[in-house]
PDB file of N, CA, C and O in Angstrom:
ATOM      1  N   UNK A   1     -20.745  19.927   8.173  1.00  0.00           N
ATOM      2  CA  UNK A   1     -20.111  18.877   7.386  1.00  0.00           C
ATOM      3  C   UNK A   1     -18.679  18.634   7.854  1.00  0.00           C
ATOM      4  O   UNK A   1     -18.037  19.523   8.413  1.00  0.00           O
ATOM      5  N   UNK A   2     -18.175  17.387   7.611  1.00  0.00           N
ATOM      6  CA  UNK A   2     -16.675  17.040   7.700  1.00  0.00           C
ATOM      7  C   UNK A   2     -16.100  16.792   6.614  1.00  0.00           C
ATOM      8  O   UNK A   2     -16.682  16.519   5.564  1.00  0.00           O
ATOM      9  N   UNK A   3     -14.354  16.900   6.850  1.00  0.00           N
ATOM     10  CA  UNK A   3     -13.910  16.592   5.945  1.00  0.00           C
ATOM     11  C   UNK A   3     -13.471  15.090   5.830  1.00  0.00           C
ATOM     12  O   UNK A   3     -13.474  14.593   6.956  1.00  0.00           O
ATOM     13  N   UNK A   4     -13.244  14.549   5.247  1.00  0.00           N
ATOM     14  CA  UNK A   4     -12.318  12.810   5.054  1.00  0.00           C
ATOM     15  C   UNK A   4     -11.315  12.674   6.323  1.00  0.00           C
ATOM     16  O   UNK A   4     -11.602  11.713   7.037  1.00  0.00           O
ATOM     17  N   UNK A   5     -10.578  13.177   6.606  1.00  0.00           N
ATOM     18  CA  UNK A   5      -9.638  13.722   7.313  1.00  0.00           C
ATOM     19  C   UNK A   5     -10.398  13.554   9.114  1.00  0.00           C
ATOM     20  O   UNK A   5      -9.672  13.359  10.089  1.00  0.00           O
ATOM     21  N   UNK A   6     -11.314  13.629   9.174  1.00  0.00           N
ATOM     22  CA  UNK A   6     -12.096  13.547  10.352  1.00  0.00           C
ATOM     23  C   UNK A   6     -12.837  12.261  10.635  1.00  0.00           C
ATOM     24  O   UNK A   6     -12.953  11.945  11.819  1.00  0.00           O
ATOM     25  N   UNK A   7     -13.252  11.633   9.892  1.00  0.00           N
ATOM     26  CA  UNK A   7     -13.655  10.597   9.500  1.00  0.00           C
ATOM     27  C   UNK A   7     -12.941   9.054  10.581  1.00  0.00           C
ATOM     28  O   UNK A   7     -11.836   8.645  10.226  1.00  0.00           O
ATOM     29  N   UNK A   8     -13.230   8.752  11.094  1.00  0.00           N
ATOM     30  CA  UNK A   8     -12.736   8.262  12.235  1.00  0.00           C
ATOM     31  C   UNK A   8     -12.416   6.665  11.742  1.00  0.00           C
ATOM     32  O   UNK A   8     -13.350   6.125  11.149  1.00  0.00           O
ATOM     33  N   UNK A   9     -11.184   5.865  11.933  1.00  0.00           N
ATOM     34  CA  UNK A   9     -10.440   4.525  11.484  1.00  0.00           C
ATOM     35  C   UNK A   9     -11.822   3.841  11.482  1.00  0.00           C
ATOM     36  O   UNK A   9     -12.621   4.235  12.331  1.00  0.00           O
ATOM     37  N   UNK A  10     -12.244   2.766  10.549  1.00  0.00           N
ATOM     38  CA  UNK A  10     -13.163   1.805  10.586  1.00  0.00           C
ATOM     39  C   UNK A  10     -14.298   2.227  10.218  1.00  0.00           C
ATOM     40  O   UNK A  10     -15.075   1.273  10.165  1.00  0.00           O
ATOM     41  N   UNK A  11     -15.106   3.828   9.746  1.00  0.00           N
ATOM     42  CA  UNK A  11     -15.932   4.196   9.514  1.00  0.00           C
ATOM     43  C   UNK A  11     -16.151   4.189   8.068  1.00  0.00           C
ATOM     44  O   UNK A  11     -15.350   3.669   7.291  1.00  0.00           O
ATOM     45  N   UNK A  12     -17.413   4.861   7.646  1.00  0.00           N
ATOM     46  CA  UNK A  12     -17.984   4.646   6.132  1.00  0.00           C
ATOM     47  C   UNK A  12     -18.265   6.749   5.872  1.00  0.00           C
ATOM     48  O   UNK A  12     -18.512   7.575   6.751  1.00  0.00           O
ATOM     49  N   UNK A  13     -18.124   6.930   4.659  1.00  0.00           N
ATOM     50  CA  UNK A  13     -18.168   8.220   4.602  1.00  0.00           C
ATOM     51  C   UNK A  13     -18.535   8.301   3.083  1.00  0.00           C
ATOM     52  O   UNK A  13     -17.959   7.790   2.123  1.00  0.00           O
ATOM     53  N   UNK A  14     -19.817   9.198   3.140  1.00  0.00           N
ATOM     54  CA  UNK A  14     -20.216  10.018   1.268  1.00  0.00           C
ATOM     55  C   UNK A  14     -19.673  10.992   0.970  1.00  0.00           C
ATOM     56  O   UNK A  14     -19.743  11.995   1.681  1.00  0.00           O
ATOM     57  N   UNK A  15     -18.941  10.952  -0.238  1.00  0.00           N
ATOM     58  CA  UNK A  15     -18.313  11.959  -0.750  1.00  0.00           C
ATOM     59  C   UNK A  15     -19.340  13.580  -0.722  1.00  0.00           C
ATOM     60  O   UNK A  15     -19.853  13.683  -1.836  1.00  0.00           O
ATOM     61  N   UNK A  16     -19.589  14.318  -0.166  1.00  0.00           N
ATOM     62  CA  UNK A  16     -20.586  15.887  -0.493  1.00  0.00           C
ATOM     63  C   UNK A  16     -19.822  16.499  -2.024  1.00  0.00           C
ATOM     64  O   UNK A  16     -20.383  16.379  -3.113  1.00  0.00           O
ATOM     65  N   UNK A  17     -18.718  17.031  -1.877  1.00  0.00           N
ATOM     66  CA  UNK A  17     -18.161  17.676  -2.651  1.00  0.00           C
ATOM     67  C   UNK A  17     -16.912  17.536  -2.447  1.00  0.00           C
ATOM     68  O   UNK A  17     -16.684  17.188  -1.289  1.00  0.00           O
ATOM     69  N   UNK A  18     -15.641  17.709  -3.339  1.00  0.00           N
ATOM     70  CA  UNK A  18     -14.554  18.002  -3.184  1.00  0.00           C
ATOM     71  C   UNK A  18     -14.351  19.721  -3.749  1.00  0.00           C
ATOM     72  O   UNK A  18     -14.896  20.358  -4.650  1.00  0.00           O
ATOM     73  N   UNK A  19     -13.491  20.003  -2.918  1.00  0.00           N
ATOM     74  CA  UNK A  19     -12.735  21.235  -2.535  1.00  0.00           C
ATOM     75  C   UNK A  19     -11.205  21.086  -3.475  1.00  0.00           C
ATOM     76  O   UNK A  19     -10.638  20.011  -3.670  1.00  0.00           O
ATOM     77  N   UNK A  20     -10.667  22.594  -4.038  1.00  0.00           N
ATOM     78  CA  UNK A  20      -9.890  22.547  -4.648  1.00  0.00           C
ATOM     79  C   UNK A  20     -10.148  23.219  -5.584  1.00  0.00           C
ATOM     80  O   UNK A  20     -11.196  23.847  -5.735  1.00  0.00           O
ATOM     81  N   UNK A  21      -8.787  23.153  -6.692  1.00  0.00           N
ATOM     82  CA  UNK A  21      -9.101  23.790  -7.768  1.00  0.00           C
ATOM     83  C   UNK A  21      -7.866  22.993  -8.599  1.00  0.00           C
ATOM     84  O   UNK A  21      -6.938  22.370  -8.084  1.00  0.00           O
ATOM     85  N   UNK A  22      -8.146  23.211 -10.133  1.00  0.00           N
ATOM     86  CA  UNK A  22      -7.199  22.855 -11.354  1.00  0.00           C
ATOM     87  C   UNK A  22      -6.526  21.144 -11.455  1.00  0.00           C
ATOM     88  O   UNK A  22      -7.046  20.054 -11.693  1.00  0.00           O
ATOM     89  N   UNK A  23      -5.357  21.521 -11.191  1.00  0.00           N
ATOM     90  CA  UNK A  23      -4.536  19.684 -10.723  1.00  0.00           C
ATOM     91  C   UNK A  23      -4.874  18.962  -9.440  1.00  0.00           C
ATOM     92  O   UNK A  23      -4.864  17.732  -9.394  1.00  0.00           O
ATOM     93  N   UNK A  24      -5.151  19.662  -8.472  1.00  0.00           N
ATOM     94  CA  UNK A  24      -5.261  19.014  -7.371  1.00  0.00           C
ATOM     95  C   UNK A  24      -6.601  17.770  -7.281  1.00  0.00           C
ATOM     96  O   UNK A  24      -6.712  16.569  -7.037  1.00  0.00           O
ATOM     97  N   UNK A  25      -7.302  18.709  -7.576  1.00  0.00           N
ATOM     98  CA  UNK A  25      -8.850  18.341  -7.756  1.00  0.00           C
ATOM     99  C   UNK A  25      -9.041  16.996  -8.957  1.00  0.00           C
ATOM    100  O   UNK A  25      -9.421  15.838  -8.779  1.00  0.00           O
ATOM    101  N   UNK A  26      -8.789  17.410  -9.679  1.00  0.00           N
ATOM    102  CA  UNK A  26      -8.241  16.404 -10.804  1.00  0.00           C
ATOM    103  C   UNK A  26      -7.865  14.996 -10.738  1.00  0.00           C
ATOM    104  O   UNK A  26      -8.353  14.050 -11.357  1.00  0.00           O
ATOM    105  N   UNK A  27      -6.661  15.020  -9.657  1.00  0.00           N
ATOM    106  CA  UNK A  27      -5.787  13.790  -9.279  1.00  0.00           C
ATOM    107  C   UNK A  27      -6.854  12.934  -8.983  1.00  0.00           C
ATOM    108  O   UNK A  27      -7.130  11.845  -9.488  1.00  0.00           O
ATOM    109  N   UNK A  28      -7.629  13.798  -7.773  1.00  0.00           N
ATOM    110  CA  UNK A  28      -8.763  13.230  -6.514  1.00  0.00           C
ATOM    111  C   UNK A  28      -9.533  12.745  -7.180  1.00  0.00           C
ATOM    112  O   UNK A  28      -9.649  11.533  -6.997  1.00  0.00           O
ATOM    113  N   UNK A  29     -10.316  13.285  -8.114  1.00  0.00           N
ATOM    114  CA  UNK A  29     -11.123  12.173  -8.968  1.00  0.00           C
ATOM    115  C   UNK A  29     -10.682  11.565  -9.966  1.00  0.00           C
ATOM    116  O   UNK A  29     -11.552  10.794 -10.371  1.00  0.00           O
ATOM    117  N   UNK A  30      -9.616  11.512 -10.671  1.00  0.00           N
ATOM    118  CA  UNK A  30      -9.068  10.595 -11.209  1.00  0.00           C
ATOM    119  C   UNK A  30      -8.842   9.537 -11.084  1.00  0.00           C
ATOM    120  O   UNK A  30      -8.716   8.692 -11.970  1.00  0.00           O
ATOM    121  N   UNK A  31      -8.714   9.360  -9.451  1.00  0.00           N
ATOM    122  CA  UNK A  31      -8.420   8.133  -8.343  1.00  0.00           C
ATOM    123  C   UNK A  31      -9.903   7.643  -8.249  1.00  0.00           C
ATOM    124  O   UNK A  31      -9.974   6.544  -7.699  1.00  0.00           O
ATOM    125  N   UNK A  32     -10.847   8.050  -8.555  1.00  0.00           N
ATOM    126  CA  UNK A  32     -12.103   7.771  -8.170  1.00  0.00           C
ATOM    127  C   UNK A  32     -13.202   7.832  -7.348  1.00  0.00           C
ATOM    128  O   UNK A  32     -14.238   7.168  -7.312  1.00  0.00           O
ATOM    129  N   UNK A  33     -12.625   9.113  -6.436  1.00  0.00           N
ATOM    130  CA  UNK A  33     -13.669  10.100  -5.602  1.00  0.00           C
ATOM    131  C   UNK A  33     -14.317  10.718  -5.993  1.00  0.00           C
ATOM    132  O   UNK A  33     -14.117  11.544  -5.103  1.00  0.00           O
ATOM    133  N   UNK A  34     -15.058  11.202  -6.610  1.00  0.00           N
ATOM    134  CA  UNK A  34     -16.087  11.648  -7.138  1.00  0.00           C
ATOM    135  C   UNK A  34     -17.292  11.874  -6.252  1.00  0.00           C
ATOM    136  O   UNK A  34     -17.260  11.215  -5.213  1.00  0.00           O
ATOM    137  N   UNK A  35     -18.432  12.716  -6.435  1.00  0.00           N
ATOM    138  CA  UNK A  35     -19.079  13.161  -5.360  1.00  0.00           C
ATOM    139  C   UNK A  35     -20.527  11.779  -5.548  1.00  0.00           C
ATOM    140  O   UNK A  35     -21.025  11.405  -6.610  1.00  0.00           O
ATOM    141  N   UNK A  36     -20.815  11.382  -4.379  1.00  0.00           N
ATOM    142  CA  UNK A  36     -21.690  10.285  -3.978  1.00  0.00           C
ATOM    143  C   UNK A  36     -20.941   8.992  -3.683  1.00  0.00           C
ATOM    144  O   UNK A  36     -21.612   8.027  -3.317  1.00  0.00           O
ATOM    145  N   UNK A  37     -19.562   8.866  -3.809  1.00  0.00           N
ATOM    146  CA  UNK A  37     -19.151   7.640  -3.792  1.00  0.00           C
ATOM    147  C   UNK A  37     -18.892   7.522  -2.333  1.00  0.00           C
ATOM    148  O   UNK A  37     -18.667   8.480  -1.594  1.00  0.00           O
ATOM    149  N   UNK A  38     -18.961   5.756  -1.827  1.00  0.00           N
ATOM    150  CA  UNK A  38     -18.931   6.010  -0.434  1.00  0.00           C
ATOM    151  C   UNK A  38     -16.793   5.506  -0.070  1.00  0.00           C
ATOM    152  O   UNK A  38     -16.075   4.642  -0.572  1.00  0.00           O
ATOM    153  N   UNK A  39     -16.580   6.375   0.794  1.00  0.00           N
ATOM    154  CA  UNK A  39     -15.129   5.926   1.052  1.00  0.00           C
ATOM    155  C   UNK A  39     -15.205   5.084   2.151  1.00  0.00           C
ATOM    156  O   UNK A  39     -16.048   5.414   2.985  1.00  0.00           O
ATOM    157  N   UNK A  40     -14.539   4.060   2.387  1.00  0.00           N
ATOM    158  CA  UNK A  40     -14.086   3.028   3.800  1.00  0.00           C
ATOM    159  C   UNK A  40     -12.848   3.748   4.271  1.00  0.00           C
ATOM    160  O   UNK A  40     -11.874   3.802   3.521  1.00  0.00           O
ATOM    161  N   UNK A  41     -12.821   4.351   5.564  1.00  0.00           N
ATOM    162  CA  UNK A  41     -11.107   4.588   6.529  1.00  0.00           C
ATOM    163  C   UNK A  41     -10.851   2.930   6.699  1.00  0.00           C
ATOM    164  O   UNK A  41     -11.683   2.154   7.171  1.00  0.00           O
ATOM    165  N   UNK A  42      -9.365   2.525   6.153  1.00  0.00           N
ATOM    166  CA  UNK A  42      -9.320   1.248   6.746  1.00  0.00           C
ATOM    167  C   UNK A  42      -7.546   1.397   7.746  1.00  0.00           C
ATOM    168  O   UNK A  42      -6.864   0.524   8.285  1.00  0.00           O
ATOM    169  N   UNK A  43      -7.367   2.738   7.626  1.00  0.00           N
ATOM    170  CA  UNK A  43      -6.248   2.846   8.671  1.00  0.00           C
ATOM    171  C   UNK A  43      -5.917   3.885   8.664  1.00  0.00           C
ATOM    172  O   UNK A  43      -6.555   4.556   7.853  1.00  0.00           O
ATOM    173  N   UNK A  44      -4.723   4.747   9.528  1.00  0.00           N
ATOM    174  CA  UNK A  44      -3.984   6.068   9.223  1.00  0.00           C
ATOM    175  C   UNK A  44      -2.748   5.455   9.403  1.00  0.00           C
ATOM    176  O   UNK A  44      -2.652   4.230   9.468  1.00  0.00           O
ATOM    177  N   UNK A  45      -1.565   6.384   9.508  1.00  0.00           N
ATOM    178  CA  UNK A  45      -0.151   5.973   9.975  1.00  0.00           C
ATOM    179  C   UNK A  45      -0.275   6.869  11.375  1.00  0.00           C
ATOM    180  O   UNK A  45      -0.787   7.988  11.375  1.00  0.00           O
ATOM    181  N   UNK A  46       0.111   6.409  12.233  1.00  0.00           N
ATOM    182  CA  UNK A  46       0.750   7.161  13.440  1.00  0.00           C
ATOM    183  C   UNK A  46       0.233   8.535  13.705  1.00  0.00           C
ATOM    184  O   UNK A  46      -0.488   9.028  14.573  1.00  0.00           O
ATOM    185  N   UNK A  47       1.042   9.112  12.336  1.00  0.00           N
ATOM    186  CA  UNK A  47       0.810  10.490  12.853  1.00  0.00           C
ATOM    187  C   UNK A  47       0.059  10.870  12.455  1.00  0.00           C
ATOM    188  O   UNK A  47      -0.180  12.024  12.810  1.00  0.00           O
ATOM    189  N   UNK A  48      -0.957  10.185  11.359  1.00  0.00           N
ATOM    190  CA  UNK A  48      -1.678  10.785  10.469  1.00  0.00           C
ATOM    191  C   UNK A  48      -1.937  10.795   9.314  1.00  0.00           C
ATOM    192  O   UNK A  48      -3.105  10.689   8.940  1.00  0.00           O
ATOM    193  N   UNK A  49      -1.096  10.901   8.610  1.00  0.00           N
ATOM    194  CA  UNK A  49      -0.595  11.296   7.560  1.00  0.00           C
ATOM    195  C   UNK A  49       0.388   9.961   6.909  1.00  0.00           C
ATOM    196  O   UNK A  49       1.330   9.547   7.585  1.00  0.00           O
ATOM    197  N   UNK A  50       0.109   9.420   5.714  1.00  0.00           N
ATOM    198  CA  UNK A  50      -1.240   9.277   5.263  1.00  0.00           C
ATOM    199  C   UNK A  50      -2.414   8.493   6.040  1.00  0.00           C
ATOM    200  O   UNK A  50      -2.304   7.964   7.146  1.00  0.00           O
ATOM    201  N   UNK A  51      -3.491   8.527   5.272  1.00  0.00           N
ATOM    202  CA  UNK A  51      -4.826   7.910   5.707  1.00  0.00           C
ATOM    203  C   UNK A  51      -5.344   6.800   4.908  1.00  0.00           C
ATOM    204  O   UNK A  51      -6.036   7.439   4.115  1.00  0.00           O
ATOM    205  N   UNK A  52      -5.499   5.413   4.533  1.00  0.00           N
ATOM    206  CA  UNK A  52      -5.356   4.587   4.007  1.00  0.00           C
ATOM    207  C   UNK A  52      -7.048   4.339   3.761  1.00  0.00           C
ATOM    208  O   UNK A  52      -7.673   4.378   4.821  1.00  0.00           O
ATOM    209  N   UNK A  53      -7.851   4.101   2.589  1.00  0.00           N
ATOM    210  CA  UNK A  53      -9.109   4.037   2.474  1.00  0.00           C
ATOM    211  C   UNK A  53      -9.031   3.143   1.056  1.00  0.00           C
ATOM    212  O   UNK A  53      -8.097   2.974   0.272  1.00  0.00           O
ATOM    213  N   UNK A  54     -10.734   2.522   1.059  1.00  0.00           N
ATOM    214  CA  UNK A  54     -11.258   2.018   0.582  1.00  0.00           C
ATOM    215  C   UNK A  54     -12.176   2.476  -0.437  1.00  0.00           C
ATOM    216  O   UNK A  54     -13.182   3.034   0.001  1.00  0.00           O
ATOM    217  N   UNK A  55     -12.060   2.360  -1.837  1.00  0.00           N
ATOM    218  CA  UNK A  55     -12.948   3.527  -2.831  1.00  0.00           C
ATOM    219  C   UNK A  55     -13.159   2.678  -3.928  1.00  0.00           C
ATOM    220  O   UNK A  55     -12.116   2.257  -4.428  1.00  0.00           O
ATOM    221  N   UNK A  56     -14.219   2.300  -4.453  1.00  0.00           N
ATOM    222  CA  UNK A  56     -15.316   1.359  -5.123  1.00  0.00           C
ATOM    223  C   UNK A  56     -13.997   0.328  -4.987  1.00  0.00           C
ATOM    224  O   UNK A  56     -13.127   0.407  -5.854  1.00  0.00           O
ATOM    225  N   UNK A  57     -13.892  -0.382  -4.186  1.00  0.00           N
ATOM    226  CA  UNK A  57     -13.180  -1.817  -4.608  1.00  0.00           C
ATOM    227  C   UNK A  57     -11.546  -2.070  -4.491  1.00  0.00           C
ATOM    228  O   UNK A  57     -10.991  -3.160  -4.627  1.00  0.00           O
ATOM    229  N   UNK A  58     -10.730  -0.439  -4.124  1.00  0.00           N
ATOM    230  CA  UNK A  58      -9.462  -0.867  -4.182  1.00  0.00           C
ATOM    231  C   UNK A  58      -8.953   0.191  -3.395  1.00  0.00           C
ATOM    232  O   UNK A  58      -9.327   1.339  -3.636  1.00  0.00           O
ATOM    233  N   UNK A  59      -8.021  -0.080  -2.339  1.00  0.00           N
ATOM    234  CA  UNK A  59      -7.037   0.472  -1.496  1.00  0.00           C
ATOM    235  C   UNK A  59      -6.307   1.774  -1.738  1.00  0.00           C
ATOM    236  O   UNK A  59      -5.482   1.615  -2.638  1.00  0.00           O
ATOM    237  N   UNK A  60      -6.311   2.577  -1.424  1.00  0.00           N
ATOM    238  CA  UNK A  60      -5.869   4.333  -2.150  1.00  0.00           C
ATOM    239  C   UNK A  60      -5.528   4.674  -0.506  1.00  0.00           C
ATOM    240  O   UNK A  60      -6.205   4.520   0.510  1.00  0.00           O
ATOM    241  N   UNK A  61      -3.981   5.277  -0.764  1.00  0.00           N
ATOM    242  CA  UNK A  61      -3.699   6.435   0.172  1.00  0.00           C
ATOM    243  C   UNK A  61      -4.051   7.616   0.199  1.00  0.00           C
ATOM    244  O   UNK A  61      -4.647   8.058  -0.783  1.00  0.00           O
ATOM    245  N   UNK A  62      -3.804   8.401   1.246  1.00  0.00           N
ATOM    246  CA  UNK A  62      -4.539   9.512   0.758  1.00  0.00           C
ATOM    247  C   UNK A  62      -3.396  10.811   1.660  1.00  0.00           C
ATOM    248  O   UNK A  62      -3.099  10.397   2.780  1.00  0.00           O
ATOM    249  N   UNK A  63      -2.929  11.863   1.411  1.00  0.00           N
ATOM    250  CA  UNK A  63      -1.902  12.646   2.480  1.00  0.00           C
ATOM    251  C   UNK A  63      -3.330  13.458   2.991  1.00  0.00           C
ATOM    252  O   UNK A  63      -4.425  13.386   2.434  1.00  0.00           O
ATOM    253  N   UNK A  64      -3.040  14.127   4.025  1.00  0.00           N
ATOM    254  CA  UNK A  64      -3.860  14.451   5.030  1.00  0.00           C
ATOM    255  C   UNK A  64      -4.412  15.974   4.421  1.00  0.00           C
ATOM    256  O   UNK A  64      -5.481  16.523   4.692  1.00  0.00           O
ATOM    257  N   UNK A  65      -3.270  16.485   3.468  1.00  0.00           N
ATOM    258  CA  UNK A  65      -4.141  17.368   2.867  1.00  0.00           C
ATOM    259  C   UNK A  65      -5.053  17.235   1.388  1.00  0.00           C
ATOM    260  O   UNK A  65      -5.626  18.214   0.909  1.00  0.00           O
ATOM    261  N   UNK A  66      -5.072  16.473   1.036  1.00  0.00           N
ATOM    262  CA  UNK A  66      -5.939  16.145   0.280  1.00  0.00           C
ATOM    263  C   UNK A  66      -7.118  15.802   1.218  1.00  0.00           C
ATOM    264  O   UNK A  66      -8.050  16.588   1.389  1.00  0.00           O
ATOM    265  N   UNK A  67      -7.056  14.868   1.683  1.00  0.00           N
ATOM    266  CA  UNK A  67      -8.132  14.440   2.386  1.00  0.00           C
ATOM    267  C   UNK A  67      -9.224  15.456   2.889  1.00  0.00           C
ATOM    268  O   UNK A  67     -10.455  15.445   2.895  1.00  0.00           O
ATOM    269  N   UNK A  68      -8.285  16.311   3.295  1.00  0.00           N
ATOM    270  CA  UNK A  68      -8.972  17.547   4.109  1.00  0.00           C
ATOM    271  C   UNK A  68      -9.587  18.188   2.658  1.00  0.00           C
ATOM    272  O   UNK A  68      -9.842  19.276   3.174  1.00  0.00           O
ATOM    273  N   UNK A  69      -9.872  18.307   1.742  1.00  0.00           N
ATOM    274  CA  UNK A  69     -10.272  18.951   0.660  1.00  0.00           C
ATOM    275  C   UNK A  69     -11.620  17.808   0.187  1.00  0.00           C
ATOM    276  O   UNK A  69     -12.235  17.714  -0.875  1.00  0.00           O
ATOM    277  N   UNK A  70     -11.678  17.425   0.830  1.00  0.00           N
ATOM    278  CA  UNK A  70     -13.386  16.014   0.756  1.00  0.00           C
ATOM    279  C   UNK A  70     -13.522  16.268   1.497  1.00  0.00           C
ATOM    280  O   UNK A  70     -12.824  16.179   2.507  1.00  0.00           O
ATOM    281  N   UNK A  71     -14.977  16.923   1.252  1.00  0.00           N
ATOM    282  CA  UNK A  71     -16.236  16.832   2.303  1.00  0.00           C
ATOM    283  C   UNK A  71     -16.868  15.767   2.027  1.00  0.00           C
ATOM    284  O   UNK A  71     -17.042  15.303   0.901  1.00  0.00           O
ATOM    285  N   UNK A  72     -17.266  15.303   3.115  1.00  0.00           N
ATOM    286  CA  UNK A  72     -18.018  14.131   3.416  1.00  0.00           C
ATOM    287  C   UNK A  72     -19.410  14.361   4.922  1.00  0.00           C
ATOM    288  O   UNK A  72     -19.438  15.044   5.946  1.00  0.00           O
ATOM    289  N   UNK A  73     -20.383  13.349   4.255  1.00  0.00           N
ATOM    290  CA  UNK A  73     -21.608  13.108   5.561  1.00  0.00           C
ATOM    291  C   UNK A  73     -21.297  11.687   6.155  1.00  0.00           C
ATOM    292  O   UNK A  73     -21.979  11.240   7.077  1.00  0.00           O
TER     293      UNK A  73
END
């Protein structure tokens, strides 16, 4: 499996599970990741960090360690 974070600019990705624990985890689906939802990469910055995606319908950044805490197929 990969994480979000791997997920290559312009691709489509299913949430498997998110990784984490307490607040962190929390935020992530609060935002509306949740496990089965599909994410769009619609850019990164430069270095990486953040990673700019698409999640049921509206534009969400994402820092590279979060990201890395979604597994995705």
């Amino acid at each position: 499996m990969n994480n979000l974070r791997e997920v290559p600019v312009g691709s489509k990705a299913k949430v498997v599970r998110i990784h984490g624990e307490g607040a962190v985890k929390r935020r992530i689906m609060d935002m509306g990741i949740t496990k089965g939802v599909e994410i769009y990469v619609r850019k990164a910055a430069p270095l990486g960090d953040p990673i700019e995606v698409t999640v049921r319908g509206y534009e969400l950044s994402l820092r590279k360690a979060d990201a890395e805490s979604i597994e995705v197929e």
